[in-house]
N, CA, C and O of each residue as an XYZ file, in Angstrom:
500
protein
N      49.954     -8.315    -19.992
C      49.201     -7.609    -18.970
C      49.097     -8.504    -17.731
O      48.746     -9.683    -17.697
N      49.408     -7.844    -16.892
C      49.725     -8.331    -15.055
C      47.894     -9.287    -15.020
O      47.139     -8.941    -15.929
N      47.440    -10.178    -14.195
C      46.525    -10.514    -13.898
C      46.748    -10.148    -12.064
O      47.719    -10.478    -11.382
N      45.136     -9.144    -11.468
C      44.978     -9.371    -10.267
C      43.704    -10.225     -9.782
O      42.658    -10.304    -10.426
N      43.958    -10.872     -8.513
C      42.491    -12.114     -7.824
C      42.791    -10.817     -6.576
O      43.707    -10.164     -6.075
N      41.312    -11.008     -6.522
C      41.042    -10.470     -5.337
C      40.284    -11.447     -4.361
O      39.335    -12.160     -4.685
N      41.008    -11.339     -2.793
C      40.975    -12.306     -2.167
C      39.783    -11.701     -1.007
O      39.504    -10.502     -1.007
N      39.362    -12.325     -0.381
C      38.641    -11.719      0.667
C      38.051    -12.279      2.140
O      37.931    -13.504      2.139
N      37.762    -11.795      3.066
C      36.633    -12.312      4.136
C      35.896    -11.220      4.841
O      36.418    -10.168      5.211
N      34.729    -11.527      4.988
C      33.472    -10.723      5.287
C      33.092    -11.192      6.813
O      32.946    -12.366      7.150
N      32.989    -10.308      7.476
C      32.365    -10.458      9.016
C      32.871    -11.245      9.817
O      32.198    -11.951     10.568
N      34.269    -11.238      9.769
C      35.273    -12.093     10.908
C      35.125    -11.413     11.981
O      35.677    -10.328     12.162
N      34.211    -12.092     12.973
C      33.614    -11.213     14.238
C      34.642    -11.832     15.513
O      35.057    -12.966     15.748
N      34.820    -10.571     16.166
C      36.255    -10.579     17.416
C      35.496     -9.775     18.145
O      34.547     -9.041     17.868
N      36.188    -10.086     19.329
C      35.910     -9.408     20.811
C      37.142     -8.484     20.944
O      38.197     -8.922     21.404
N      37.032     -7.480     20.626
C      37.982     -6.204     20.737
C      37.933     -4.729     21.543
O      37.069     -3.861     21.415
N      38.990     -4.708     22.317
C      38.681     -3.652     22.931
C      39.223     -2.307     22.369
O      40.408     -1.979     22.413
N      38.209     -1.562     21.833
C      38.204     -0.281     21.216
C      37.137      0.767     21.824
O      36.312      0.389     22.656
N      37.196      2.195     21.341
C      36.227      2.917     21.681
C      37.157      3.811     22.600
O      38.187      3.567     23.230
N      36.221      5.177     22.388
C      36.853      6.286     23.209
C      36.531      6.786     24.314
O      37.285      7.490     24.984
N      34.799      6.322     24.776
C      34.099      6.166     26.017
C      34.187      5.468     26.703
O      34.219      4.248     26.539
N      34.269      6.248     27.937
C      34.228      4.737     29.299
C      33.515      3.683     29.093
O      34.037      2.672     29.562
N      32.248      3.475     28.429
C      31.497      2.893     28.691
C      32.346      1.178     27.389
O      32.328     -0.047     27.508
N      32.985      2.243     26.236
C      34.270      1.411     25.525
C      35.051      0.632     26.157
O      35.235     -0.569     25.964
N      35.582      1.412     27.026
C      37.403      1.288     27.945
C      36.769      0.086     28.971
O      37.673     -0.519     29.546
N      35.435     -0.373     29.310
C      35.127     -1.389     30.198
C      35.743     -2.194     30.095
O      36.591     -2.468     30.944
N      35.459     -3.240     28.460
C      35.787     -4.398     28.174
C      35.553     -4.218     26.728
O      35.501     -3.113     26.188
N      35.389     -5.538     26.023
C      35.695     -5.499     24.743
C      34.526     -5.334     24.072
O      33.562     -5.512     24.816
N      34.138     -4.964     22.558
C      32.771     -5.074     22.074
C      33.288     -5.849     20.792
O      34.442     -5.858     20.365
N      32.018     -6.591     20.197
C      32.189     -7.219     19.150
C      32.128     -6.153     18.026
O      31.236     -5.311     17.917
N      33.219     -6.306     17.188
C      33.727     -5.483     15.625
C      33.494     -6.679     14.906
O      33.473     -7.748     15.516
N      33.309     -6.628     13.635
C      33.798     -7.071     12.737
C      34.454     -6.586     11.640
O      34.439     -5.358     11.550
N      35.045     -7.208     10.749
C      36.155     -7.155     10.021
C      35.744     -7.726      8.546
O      35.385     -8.864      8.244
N      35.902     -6.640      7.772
C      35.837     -7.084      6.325
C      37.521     -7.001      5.703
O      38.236     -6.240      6.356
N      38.101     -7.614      4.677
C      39.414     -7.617      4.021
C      39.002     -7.634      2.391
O      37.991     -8.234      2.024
N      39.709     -7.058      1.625
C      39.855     -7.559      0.359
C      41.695     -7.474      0.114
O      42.379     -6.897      0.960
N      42.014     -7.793     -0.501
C      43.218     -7.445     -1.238
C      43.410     -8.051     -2.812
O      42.563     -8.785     -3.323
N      44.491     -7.686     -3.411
C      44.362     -8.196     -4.602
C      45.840     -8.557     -4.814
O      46.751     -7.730     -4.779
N      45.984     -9.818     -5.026
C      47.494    -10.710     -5.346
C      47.776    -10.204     -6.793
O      47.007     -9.529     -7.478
N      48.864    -10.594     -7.092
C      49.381    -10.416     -8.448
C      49.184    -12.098     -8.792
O      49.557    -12.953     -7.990
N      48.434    -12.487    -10.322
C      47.948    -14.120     -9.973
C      49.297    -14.633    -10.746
O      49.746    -14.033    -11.723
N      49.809    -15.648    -10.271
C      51.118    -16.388    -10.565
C      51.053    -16.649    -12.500
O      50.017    -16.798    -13.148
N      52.332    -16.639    -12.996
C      51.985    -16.896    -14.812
C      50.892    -18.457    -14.560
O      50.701    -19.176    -13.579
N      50.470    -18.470    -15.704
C      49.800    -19.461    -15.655
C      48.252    -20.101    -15.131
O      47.448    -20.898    -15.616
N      48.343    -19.034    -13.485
C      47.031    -19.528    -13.054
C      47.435    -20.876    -12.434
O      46.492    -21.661    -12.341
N      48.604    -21.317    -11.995
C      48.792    -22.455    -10.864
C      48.209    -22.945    -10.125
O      47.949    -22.254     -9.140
N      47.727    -24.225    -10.143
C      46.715    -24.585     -8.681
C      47.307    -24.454     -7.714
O      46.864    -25.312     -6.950
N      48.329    -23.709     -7.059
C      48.752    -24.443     -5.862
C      49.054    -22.555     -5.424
O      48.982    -21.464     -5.989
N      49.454    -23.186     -3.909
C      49.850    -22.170     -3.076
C      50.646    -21.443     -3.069
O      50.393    -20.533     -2.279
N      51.845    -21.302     -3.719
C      52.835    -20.925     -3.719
C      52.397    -19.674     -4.804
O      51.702    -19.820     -5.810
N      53.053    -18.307     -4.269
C      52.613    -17.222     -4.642
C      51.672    -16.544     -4.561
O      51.388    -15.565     -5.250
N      50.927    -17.155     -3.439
C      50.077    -16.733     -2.782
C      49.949    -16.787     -1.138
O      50.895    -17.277     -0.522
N      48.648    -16.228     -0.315
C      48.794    -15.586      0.571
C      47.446    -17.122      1.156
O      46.364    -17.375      0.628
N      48.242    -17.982      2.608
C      47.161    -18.817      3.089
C      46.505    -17.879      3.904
O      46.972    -17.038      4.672
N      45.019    -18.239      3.531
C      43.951    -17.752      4.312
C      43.787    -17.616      5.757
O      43.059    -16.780      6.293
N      44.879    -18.940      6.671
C      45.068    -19.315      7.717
C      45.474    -18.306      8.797
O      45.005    -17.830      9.831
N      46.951    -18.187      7.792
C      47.839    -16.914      7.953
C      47.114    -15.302      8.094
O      46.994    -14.548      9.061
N      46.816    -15.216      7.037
C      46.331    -13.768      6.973
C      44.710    -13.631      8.445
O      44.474    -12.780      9.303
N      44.194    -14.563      8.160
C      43.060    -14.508      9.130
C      43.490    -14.826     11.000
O      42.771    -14.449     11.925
N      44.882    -15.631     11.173
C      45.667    -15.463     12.726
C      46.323    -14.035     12.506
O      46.430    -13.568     13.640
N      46.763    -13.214     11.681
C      47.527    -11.980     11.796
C      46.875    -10.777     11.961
O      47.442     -9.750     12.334
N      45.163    -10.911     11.575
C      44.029    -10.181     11.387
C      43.790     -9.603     13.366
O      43.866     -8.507     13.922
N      43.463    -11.150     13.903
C      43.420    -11.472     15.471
C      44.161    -11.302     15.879
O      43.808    -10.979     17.013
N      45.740    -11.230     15.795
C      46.530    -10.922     16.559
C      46.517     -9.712     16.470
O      46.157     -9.114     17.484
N      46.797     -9.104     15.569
C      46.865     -7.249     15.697
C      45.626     -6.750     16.009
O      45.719     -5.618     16.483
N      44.260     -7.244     15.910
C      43.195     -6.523     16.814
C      42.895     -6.827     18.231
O      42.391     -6.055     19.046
N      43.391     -8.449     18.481
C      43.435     -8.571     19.985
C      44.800     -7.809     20.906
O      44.937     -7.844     22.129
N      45.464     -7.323     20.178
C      46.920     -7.253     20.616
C      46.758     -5.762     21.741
O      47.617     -5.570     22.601
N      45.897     -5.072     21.621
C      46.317     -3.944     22.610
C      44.622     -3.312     22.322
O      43.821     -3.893     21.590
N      44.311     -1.970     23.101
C      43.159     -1.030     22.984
C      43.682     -0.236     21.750
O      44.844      0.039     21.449
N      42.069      0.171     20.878
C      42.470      0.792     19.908
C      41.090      1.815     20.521
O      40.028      1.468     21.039
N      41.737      3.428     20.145
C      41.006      4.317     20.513
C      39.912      4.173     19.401
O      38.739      3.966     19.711
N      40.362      4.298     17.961
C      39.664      4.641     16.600
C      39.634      3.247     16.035
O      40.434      2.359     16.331
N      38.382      3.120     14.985
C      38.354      1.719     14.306
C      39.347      2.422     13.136
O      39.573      1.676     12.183
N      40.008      3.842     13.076
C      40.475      4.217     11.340
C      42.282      3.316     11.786
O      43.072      2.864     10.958
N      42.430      3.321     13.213
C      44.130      3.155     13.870
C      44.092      1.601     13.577
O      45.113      1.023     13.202
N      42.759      0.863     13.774
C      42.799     -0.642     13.556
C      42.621     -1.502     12.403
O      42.647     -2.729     12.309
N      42.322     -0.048     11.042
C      42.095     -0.439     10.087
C      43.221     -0.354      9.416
O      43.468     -1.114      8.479
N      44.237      0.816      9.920
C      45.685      1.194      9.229
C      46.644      0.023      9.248
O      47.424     -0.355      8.374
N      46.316     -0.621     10.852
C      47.586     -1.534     11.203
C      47.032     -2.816     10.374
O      47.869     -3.556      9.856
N      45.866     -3.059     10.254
C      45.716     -4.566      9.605
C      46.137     -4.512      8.184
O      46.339     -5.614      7.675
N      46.305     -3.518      7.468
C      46.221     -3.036      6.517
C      47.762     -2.788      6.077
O      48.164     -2.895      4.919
N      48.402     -2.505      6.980
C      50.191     -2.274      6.690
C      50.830     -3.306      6.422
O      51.771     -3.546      5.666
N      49.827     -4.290      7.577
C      50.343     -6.061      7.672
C      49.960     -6.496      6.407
O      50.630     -7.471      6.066
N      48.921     -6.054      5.359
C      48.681     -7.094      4.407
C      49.680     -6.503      3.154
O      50.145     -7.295      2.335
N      49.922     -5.270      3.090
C      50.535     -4.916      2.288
C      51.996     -5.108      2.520
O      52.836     -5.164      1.621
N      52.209     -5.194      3.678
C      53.829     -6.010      3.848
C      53.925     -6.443      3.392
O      54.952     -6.267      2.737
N      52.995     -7.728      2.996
C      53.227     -9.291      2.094
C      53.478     -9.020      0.900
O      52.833     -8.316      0.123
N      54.964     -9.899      0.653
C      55.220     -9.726     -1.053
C      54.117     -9.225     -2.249
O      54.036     -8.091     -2.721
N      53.130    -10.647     -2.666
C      51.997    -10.398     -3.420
C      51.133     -9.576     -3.482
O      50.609     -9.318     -4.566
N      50.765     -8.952     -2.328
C      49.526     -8.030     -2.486
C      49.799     -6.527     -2.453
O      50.492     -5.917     -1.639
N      48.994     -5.963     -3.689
C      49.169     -4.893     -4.371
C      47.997     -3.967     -3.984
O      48.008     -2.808     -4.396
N      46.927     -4.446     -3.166
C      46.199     -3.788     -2.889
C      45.552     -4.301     -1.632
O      45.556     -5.501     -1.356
N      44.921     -3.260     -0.770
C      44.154     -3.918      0.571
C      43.187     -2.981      1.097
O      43.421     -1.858      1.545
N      41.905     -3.657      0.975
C      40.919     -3.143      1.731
C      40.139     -3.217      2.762
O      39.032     -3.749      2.687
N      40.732     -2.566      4.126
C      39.939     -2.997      4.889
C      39.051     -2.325      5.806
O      39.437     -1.206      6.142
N      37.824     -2.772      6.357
C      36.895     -2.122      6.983
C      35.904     -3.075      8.617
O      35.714     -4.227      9.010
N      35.607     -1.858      8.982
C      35.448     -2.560     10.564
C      34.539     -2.012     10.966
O      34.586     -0.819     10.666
N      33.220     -2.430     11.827
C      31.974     -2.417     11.964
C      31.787     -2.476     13.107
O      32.307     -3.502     13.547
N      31.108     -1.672     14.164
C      30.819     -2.067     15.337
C      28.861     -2.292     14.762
O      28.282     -1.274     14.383
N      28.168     -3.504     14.775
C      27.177     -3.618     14.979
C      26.584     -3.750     16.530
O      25.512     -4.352     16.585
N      26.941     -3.436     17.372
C      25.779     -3.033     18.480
C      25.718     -1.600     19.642
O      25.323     -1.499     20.804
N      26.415     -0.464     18.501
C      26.275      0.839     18.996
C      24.868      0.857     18.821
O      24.363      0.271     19.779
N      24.161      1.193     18.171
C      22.586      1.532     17.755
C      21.812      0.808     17.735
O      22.140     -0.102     16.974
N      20.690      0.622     18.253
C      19.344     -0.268     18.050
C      18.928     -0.194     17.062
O      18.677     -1.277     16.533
N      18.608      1.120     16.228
C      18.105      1.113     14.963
C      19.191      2.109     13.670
O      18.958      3.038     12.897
N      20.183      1.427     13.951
C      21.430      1.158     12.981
C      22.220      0.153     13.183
O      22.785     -0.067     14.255
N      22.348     -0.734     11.867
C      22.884     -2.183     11.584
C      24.487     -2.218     12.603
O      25.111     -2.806     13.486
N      24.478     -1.007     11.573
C      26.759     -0.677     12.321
C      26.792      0.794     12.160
O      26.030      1.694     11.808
N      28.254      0.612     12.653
C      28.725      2.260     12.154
C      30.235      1.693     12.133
O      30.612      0.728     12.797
N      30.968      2.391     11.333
C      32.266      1.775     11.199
C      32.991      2.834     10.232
O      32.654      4.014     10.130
N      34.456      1.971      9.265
C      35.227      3.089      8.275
C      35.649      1.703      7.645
O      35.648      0.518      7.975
N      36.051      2.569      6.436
C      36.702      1.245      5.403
C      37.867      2.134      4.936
O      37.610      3.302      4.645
N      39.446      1.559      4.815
C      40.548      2.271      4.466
C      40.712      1.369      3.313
O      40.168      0.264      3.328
N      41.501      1.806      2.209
C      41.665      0.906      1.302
C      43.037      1.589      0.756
O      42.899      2.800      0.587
N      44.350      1.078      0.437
C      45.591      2.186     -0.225
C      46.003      0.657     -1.172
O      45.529     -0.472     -1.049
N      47.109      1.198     -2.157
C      47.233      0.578     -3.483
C      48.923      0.696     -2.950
O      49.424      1.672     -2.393
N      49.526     -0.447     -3.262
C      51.244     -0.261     -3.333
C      52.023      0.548     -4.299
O      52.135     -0.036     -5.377
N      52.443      1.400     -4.266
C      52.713      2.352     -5.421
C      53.271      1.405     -6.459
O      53.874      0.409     -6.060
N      53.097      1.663     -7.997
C      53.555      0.823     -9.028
C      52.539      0.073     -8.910
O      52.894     -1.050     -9.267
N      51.590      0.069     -8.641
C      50.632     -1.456     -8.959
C      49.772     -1.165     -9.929
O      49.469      0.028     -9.899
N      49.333     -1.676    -10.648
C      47.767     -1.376    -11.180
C      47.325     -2.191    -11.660
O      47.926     -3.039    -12.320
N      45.687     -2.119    -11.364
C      45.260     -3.286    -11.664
C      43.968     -3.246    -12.950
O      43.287     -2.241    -13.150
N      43.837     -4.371    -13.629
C      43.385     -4.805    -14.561
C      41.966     -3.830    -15.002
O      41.631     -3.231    -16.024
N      41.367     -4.035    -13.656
C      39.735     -4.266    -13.724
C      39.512     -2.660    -14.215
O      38.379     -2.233    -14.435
């Protein structure tokens, strides 16, 4: 039986320009960014890197595709970060979700979370 790790980062906060109102289209607002995905874990349980995904990497590819252009919808900025992680050999699964915390005074955020599975995968849990 396959072993999956699920990898993650919570509230990687960026200056992104999104939104469908002028008051959006000004300049940028702070989003943040949640990820999960789930690697296939190497035989053995290996200490080392290889067959897996650096944190480095995945967290500059996160910033580049949300700084990279205007996104009308947080669902268009959740698809593309999300195509990028599932590109990667290892990962069989990816979840990601995006938060604008300072639409509302008295709501934390408002946001969407996309999550899709690589066909053929399945996992353990």
């Amino acid at each position: 039986m396959s072993e999956f790790v699920t990898h993650f980062f919570t509230g990687l906060s960026l200056q992104v320009r999104i939104g469908i109102h002028d008051s959006e289209k000004a300049g940028p607002q702070r989003i943040l960014i949640d990820l999960e995905y789930d690697l296939l874990e190497p035989p053995g349980g290996a200490d080392e890197l290889e067959g897996r995904l650096n944190y480095d990497e995945v967290r500059d590819e996160v910033e580049r595709i949300a700084l990279s252009r205007h996104f009308n919808l947080q669902e268009t900025l959740c698809r593309e970060i999300m195509a990028s992680l599932l590109a990667r050999g290892p990962v069989a699964r990816a979840k990601v979700s995006t938060r604008k915390p300072d639409v509302y005074k008295d709501c934390a955020a408002v946001g969407v979370i996309l999550e899709q599975r690589k066909p053929g995968t399945e996992h353990t849990s």
